[in-house]
BAFI-3210 file (N, C-alpha, C; in Angstrom, 3 decimals, decimal comma, padded with zeros to 6 digits):
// residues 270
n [1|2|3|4|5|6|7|8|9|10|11|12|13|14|15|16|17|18|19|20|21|22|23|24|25|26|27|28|29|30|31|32|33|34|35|36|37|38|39|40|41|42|43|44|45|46|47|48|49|50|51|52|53|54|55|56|57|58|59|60|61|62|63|64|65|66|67|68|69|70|71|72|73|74|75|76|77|78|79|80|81|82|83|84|85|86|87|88|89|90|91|92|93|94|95|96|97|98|99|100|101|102|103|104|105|106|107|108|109|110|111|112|113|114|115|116|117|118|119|120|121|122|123|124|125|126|127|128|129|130|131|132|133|134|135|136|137|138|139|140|141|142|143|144|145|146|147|148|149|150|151|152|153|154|155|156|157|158|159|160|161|162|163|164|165|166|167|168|169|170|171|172|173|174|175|176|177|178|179|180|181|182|183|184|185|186|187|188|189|190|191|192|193|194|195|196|197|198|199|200|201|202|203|204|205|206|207|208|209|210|211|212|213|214|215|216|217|218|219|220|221|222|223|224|225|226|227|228|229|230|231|232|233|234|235|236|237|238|239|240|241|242|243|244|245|246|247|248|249|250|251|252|253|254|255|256|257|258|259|260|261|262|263|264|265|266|267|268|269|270]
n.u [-004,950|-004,673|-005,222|-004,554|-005,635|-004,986|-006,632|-008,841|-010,790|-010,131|-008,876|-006,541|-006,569|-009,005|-009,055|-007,497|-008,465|-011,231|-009,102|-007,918|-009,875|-011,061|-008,904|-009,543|-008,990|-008,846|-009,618|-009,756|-010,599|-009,687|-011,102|-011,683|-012,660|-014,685|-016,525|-015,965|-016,327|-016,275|-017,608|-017,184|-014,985|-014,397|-014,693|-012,970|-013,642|-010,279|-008,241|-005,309|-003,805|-003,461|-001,570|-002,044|-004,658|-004,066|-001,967|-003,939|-005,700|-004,064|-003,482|-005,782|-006,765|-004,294|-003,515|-001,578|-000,315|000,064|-000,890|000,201|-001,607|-002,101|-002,131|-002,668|-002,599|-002,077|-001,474|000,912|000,873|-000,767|000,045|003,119|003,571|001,389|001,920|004,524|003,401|001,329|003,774|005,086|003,069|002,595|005,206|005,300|003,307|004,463|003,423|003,609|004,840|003,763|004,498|002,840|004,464|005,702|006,031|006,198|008,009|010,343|012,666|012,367|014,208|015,936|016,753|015,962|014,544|016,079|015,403|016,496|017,120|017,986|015,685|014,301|012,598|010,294|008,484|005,888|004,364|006,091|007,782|006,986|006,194|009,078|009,891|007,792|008,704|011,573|010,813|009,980|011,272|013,037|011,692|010,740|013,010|012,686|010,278|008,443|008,558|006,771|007,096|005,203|003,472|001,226|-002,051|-004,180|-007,195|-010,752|-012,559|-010,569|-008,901|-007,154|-008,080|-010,379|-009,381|-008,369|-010,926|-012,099|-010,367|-010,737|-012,973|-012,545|-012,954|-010,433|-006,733|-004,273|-000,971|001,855|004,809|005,013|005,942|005,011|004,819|002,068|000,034|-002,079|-004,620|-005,268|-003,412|-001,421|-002,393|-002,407|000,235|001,071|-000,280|001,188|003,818|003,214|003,204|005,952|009,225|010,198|012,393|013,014|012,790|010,988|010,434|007,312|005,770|004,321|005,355|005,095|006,137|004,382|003,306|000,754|-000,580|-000,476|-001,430|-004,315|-004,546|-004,592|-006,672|-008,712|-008,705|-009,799|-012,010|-013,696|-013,351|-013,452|-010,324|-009,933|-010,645|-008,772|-007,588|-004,506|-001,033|001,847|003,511|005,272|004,626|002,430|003,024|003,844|004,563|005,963|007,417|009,265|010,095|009,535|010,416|010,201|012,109|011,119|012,331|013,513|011,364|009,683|011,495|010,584|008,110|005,166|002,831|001,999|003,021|000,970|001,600|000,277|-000,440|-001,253|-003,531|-004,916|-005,673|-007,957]
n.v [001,835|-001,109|-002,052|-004,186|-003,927|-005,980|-006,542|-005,077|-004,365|-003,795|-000,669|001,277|000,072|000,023|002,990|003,028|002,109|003,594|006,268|005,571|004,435|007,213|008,489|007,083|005,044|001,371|-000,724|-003,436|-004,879|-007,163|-009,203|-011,057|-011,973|-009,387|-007,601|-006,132|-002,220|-000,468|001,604|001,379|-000,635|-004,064|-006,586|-009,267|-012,189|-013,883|-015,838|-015,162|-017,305|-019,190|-020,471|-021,300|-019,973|-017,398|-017,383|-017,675|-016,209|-013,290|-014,309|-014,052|-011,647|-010,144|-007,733|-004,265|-003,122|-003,917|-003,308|-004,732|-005,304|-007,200|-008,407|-009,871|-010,017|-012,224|-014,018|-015,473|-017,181|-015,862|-013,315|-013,042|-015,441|-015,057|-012,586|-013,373|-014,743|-013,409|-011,681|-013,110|-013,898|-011,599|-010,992|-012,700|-012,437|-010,113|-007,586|-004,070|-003,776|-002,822|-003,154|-002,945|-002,366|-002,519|000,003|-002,307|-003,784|-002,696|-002,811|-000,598|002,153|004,839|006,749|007,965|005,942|004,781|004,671|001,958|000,343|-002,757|-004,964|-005,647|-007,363|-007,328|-008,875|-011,253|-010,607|-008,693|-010,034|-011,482|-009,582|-008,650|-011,065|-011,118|-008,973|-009,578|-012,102|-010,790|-009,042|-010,604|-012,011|-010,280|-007,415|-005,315|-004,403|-001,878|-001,564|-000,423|001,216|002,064|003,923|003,864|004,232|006,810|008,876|009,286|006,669|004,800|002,209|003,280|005,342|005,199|003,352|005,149|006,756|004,872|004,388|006,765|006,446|004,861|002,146|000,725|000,811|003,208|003,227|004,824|004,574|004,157|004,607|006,383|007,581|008,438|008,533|010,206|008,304|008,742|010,382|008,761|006,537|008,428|008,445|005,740|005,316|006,792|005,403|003,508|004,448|005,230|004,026|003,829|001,585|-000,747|000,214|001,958|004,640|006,137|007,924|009,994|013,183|013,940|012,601|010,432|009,377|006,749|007,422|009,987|010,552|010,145|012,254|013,750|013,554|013,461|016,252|017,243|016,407|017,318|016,159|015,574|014,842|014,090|011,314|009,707|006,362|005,027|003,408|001,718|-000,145|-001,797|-002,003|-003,276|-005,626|-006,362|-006,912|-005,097|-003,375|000,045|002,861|004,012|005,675|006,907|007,746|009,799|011,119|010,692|010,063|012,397|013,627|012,747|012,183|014,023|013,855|015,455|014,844|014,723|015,701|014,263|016,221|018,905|017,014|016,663|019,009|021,258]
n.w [-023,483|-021,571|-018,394|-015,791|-012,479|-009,671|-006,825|-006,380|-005,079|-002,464|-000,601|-002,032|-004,018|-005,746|-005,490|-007,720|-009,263|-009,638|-010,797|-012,777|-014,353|-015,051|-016,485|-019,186|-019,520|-020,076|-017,721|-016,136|-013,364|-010,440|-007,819|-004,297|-001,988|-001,887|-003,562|-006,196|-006,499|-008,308|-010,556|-014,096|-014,517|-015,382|-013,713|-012,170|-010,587|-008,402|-007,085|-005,974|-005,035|-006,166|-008,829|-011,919|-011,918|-012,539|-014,287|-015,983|-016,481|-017,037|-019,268|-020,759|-020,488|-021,244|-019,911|-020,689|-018,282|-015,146|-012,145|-008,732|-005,886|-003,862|-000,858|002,562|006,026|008,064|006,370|004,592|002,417|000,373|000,379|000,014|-002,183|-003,380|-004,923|-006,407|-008,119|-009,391|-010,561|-012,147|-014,349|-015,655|-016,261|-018,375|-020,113|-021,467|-019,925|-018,418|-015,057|-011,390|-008,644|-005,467|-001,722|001,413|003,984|006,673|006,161|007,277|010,615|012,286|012,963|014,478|012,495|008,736|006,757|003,658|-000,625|-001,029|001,296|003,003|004,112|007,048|009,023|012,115|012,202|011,544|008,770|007,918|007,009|005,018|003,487|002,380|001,555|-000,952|-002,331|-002,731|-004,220|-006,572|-007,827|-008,505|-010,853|-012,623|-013,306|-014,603|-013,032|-011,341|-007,437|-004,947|-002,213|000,693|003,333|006,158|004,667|004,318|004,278|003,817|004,510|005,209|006,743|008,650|009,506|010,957|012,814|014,546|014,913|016,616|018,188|019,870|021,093|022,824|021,988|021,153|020,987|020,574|019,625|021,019|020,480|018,083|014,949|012,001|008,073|007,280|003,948|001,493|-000,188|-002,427|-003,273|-003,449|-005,152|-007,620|-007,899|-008,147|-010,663|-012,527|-012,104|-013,452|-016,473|-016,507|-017,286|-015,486|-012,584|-010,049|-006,750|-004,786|-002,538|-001,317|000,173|002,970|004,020|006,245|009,506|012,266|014,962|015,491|017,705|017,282|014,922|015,471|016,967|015,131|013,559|015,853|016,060|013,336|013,013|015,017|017,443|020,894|022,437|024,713|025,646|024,151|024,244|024,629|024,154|024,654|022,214|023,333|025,651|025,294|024,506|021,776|018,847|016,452|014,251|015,183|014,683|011,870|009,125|006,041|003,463|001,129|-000,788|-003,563|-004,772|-004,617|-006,684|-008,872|-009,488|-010,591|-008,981|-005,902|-002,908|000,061|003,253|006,580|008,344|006,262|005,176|007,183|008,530|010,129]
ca.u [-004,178|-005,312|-004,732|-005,009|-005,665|-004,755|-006,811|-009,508|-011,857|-009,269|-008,621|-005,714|-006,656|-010,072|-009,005|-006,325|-009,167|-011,131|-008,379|-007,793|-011,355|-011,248|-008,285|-009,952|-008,441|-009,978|-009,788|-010,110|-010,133|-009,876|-011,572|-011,438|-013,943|-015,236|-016,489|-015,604|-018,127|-015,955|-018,251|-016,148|-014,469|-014,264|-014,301|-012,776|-012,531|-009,466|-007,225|-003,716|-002,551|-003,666|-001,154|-002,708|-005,723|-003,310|-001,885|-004,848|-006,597|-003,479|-003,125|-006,755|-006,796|-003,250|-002,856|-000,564|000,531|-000,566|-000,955|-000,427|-001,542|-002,494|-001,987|-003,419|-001,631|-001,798|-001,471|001,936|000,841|-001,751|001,447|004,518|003,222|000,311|002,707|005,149|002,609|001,219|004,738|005,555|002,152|002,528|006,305|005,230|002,467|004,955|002,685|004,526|004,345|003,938|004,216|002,913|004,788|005,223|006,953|006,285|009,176|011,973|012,473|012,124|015,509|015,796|016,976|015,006|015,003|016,303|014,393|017,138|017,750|017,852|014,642|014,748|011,084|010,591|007,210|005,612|004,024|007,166|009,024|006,209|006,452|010,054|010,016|007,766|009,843|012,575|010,027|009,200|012,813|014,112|011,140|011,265|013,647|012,055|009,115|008,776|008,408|006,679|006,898|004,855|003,292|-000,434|-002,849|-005,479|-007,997|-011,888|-012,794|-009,520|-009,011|-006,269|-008,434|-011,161|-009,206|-008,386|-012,065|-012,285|-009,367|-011,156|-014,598|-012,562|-012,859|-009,225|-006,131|-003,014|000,677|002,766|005,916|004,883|005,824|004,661|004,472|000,909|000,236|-003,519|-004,778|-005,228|-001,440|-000,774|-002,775|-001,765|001,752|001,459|-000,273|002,580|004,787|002,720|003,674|006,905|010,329|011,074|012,348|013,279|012,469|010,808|009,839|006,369|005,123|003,989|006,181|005,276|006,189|003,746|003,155|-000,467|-001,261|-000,495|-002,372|-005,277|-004,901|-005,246|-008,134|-009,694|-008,845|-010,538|-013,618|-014,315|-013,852|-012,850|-009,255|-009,444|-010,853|-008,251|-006,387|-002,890|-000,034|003,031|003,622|006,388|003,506|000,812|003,502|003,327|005,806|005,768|008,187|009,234|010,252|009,846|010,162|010,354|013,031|010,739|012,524|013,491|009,760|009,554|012,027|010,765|007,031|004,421|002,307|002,593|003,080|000,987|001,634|-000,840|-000,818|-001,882|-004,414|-006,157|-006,031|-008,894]
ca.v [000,911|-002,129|-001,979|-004,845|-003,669|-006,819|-006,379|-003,924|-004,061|-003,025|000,582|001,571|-000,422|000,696|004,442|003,494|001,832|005,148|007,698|005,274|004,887|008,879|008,305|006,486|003,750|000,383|-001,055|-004,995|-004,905|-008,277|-009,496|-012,324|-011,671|-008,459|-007,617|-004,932|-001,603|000,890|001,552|001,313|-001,719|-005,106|-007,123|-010,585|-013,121|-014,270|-016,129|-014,934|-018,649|-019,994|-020,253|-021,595|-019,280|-016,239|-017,121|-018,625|-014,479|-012,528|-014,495|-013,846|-010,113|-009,363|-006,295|-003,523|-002,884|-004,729|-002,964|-005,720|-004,869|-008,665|-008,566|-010,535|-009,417|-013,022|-015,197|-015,652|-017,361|-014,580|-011,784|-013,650|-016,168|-014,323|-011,758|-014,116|-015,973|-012,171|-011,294|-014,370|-013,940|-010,381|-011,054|-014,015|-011,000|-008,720|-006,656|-003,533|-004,019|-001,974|-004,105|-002,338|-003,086|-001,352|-000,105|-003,071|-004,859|-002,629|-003,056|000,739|002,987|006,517|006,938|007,658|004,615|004,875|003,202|000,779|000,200|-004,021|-005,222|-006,220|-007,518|-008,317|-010,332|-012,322|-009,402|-007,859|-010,818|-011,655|-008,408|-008,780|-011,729|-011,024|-008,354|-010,531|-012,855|-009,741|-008,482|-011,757|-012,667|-009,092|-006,707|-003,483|-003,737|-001,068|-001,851|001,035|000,724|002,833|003,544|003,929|004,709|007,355|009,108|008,640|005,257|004,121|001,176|003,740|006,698|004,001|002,892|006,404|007,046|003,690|004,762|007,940|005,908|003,997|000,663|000,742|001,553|003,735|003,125|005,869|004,661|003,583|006,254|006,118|008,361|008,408|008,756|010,010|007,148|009,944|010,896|007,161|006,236|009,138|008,077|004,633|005,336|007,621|005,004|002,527|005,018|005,697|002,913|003,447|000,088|-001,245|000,326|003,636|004,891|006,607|008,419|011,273|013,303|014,211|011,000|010,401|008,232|006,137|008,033|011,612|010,629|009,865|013,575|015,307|012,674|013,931|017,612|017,382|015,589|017,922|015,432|015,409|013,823|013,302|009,629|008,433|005,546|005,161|002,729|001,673|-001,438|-002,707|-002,410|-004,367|-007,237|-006,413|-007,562|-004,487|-001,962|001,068|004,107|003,949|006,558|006,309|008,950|009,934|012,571|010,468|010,018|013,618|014,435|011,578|012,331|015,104|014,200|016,201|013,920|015,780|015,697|014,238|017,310|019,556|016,641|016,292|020,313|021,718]
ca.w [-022,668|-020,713|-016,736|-014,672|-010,633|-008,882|-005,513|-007,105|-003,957|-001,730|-000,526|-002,634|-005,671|-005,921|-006,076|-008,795|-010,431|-010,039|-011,643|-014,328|-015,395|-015,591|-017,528|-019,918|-020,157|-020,263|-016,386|-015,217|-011,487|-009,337|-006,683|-003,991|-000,849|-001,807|-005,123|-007,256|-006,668|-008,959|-011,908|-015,604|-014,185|-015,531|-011,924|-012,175|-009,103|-009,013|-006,266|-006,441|-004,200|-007,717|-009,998|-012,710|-012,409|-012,704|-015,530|-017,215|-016,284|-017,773|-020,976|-021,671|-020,531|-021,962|-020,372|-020,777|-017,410|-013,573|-010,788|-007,752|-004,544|-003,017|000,625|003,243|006,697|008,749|005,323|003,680|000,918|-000,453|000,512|-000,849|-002,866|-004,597|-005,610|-006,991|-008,949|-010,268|-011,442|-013,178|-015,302|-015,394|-017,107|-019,500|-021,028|-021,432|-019,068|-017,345|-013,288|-010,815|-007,372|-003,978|-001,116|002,981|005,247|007,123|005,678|007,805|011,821|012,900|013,889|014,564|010,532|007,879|005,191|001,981|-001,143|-000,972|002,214|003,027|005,017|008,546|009,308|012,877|012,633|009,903|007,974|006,939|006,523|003,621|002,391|001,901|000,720|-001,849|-003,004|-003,437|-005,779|-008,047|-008,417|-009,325|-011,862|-013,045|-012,901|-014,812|-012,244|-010,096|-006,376|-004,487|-000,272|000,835|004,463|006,117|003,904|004,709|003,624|004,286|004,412|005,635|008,135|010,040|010,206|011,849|013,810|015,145|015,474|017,402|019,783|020,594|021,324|023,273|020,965|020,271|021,371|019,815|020,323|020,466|020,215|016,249|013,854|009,967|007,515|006,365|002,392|001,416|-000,900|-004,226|-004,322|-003,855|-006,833|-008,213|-007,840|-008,754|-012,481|-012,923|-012,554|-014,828|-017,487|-016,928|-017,185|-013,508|-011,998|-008,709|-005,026|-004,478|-001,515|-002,003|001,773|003,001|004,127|008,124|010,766|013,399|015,747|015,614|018,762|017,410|014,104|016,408|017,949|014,540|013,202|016,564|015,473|012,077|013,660|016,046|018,400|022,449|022,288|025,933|025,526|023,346|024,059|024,253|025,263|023,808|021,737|024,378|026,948|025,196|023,987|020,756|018,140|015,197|013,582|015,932|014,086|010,566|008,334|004,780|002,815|-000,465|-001,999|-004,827|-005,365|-005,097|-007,706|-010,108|-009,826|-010,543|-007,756|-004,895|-001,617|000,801|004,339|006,789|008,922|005,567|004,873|007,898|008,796|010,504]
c.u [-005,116|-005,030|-005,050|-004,813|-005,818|-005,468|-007,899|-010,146|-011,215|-009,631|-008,272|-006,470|-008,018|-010,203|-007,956|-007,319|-009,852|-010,352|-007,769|-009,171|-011,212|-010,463|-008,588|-009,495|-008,974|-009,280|-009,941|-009,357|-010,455|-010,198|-011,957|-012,852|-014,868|-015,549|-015,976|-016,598|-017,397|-016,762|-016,883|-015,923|-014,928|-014,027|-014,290|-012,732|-011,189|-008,220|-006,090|-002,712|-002,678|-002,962|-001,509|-003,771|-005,260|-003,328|-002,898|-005,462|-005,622|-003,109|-004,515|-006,736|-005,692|-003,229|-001,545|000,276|-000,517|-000,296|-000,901|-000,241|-001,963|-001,775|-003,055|-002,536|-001,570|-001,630|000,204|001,661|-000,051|-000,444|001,961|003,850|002,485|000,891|004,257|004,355|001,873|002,472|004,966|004,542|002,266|003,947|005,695|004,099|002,643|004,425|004,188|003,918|004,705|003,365|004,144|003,511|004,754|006,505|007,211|007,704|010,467|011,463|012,396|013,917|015,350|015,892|016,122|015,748|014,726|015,583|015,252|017,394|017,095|016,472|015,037|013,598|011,477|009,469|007,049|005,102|005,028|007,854|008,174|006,037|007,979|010,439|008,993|008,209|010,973|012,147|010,021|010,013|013,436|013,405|011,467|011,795|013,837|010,723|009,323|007,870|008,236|006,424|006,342|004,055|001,930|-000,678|-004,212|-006,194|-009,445|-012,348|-011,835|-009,596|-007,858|-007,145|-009,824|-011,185|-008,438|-009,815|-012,781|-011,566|-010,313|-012,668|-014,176|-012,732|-011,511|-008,503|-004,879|-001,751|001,228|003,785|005,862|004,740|005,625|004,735|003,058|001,041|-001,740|-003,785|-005,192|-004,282|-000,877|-001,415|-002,682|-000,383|002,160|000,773|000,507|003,307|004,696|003,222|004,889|007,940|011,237|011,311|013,175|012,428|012,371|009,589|008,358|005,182|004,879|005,293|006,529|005,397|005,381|003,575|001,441|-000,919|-001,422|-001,944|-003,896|-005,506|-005,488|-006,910|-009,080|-010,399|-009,927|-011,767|-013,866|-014,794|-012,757|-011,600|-009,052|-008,814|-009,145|-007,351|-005,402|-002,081|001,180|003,059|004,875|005,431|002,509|001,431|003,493|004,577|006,080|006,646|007,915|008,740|010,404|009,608|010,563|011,192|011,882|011,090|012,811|012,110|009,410|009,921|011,318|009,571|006,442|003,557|002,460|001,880|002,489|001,270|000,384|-001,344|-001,371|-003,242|-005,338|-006,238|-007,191|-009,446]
c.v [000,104|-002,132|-002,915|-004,553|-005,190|-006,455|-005,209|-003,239|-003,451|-001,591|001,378|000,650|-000,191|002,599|004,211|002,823|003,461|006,335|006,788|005,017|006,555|009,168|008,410|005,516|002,317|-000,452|-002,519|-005,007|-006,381|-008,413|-011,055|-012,446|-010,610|-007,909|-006,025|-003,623|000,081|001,197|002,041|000,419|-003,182|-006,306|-008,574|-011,195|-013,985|-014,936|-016,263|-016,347|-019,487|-019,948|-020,217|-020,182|-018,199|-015,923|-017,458|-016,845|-013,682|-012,894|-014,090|-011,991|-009,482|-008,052|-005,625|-002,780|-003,799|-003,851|-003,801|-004,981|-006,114|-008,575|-009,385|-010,698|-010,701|-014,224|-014,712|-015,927|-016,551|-013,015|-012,097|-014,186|-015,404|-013,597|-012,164|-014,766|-014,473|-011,529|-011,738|-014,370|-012,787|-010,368|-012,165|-013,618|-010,525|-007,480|-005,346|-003,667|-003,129|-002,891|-003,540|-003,322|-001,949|-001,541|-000,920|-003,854|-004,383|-002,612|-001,935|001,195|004,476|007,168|006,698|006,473|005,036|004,003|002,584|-000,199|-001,333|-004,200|-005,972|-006,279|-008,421|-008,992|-010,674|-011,475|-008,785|-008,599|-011,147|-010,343|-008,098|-009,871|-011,878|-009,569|-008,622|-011,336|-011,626|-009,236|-009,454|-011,983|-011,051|-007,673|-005,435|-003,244|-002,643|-001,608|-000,495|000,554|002,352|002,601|003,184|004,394|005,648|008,113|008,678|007,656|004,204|003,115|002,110|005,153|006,028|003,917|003,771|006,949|005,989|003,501|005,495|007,635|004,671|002,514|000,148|001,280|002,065|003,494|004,695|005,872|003,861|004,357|005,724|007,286|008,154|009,305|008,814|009,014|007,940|010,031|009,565|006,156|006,711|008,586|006,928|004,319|005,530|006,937|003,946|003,439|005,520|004,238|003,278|001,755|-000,125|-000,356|001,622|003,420|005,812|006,985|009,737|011,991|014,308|012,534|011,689|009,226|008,208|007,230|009,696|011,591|010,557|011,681|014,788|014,670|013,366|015,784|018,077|016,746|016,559|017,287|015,344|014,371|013,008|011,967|008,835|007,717|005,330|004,116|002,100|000,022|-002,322|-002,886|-003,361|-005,533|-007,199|-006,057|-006,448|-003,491|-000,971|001,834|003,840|005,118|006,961|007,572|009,011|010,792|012,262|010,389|011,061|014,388|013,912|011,684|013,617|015,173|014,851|014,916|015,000|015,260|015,362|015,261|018,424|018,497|016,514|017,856|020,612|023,052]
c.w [-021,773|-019,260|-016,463|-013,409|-010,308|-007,359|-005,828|-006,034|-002,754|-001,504|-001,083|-004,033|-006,450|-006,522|-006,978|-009,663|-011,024|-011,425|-012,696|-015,255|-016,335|-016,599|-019,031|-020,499|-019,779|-018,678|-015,978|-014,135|-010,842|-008,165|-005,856|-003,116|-000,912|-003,270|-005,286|-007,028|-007,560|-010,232|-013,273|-015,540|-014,557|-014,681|-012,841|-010,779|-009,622|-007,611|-006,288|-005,550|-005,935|-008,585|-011,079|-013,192|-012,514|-013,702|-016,432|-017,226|-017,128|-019,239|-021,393|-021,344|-021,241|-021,536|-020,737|-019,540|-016,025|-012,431|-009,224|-006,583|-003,453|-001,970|001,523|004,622|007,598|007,555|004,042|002,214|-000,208|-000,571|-000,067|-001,913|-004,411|-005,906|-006,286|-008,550|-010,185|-011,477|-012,507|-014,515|-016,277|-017,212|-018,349|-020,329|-021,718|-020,753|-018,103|-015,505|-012,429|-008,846|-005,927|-002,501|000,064|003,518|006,180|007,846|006,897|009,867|012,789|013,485|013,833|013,099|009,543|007,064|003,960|001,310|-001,172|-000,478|002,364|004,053|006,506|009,260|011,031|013,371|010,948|008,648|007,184|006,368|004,859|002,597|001,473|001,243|-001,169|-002,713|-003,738|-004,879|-007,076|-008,737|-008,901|-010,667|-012,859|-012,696|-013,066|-013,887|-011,320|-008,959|-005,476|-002,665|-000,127|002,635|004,748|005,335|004,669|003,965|004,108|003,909|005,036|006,585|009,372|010,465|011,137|012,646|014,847|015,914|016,360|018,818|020,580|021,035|022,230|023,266|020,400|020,888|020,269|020,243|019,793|020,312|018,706|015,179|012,312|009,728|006,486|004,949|002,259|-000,248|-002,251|-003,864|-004,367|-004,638|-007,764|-009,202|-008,750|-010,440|-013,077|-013,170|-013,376|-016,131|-017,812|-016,903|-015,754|-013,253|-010,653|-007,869|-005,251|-003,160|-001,838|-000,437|001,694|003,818|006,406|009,116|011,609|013,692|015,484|016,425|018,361|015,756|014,566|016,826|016,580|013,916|014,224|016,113|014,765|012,527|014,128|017,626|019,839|022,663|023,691|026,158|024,820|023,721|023,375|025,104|023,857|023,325|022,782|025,403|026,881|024,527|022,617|019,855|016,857|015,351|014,511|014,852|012,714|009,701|007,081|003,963|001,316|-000,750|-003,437|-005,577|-005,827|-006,419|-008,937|-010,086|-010,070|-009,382|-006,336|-003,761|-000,670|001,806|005,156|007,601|007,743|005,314|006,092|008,916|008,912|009,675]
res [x|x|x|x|x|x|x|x|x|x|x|x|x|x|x|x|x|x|x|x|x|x|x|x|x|x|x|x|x|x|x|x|x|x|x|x|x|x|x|x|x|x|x|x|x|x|x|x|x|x|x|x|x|x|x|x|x|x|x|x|x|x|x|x|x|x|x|x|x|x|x|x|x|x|x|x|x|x|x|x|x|x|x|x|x|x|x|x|x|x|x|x|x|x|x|x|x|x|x|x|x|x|x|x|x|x|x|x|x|x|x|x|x|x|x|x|x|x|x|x|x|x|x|x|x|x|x|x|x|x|x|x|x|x|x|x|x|x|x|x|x|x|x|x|x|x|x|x|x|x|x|x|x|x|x|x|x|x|x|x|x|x|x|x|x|x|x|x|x|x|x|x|x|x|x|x|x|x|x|x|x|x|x|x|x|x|x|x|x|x|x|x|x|x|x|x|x|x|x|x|x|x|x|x|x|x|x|x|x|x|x|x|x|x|x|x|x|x|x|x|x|x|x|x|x|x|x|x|x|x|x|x|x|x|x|x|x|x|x|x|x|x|x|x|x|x|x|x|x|x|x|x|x|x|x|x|x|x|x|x|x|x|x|x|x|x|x|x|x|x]
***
């Protein structure tokens, strides 16, 4: 089988290049600003605002399934757009799709969210995440759409920016709950569902909520590091426009995958 990773250099699309190399299956990973450094991989540049150069990349690769993960968190037209312009190529292949998307998209309430549940973005980030959701479900309608939350794991930009709180380079909110997902069960996850005829909205999290600030306390934990330092203040204090409480329901994920969703309190255990 052929894979295309949309976003190869990334975080997440890098380790799904990874465990499909091991696979063995034949790999072309894309890249815009950052090249490609997964060895197996077939690195293309490739600007997903480009229509044209989309489709002109998937008619010559033809794969057998797409992985898109194109984000760009202050640029609409690389979020929405990109991932409009991926689908559309993606479908006119016959390629199967597998379209990453976030928690972003919903506006935080005390209730966990269902994979169904309607979006309610209340800055520009989510609204582009929901809207390109909308693009991917209209162009195609066997893709699966995986929302999923932080990503961690070593290397991460949230465990970073945990070790950036606690150095005092950074601060944490604590009234901002996620459910962190370690970036192996969520490449895990999302091969899984390249191979299977899942379609629409799955939720795909870990399965403990924390707040930024508490993820910060076990990051310090597992460091071995003095939590004193770490900054803290609440996103209503520092003006700041982003999703309260979000917490993502994956049990359908649970039932419907083999991967085990770990928890970030078993993953970042001392």
């Amino acid at each position: 089988m052929t894979l295309l990773v949309v976003g190869a250099s990334g975080f997440l699309g890098a380790e799904v290049c990874r465990q499909a190399v091991a696979a063995g299956q034949r790999v072309v990973g894309t890249w815009h600003s950052a090249a490609v450094a997964v060895p197996g991989v077939a690195a293309r540049r490739l600007d997903v605002t480009d229509r044209s150069a989309v489709r002109a990349l998937l008619t010559e690769v033809r794969p057998d399934a797409v992985v898109a993960t194109p984000y760009r968190y202050d640029d609409w037209t690389v979020t929405a757009d990109g991932a409009a312009h991926v689908a559309a190529a993606a479908a006119e292949v016959g390629a199967r799709l597998v379209h990453l998307s976030s928690d972003a998209l919903h506006g935080g309430r005390p209730a966990p969210y269902l994979d169904d549940d309607v979006p309610t973005p209340v800055n520009a980030y989510g609204a582009a995440k929901a809207a390109a959701e909308t693009a991917v479900r209209a162009i195609d309608p066997g893709a699966a759409l995986v929302r999923t939350s932080l990503i961690v794991g070593e290397g991460s930009k949230q465990i970073q920016l945990c070790r950036d709180a606690l150095a005092g380079r950074a601060t944490l909110f604590t009234d901002e709950v996620r459910c962190p997902i370690d970036v192996v069960d969520l490449a895990a996850a999302v091969l899984e569902l390249v191979s299977s005829g899942y379609a629409g909205l799955l939720n795909v999290a870990g399965p403990d909520p924390v707040s930024r600030a508490e993820l910060g306390l076990l990051v310090a934990r597992r460091s071995g590091l003095d939590p004193v330092g770490l900054n803290t203040t609440t996103a209503v204090a520092a003006g700041v426009q982003r999703p309260a409480e979000v917490r993502l329901d994956s049990s359908r994920a649970v039932g419907l995958l083999r991967t085990r969703l770990r928890g970030v309190t078993e993953l970042l255990a001392s």
